[in-house]
N, C-alpha and C positions, 0 to 999 in steps of 0.2 A: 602714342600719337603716331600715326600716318601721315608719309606725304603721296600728293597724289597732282600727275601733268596731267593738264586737259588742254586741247586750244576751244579756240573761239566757239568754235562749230557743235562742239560737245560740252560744252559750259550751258547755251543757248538749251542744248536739247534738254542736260540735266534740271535747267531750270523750269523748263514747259514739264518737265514729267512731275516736280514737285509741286508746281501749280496743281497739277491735274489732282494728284493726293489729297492734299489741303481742299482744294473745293468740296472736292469728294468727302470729306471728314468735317467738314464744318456743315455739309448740308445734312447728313447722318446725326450730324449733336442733336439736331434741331428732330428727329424722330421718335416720336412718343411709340412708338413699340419696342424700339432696342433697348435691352435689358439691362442696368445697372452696370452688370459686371462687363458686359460687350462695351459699355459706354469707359470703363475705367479703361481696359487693354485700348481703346482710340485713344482716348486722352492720351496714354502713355507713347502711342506711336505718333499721335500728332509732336508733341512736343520733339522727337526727335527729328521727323520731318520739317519741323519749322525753324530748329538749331541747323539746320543742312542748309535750307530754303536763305539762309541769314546771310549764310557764306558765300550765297553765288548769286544772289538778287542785291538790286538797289533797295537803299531803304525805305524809298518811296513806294516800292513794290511791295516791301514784308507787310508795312502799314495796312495792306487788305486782308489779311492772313490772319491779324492778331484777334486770338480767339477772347469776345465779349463772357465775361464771365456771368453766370446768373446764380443767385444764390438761392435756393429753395427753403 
């Protein structure tokens, strides 16, 4: 475990770059050309993206993030 100071100003930023990620990955799910295995290695960085994203967003905010699962 890690501790880690940020103020106000770098919390802000942290969270706008994790947004940026997350959209970026949730629009990527949704392409029918990426490959199975490209699609697993996202999965696995989304999830760690959205465990960060957890720590420094309101929960009102994570609530847009949370990836709709489809079952094929």
């Amino acid at each position: 475990m890690f501790g880690l100071l940020v103020d106000k100003r770098e919390m802000k930023e942290m969270e706008y770059l994790l947004k940026r990620e997350l959209d970026e990955l949730l629009f990527d799910f949704d392409d029918g050309r990426i490959d199975y295995a490209v699609k697993k290695e996202m999965e696995d960085r989304y999830k760690v993206l959205f465990r960060l994203f957890q720590r420094v967003a309101d929960p009102s905010e994570c609530s847009r993030y949370i990836r709709k699962r489809v079952h094929n």
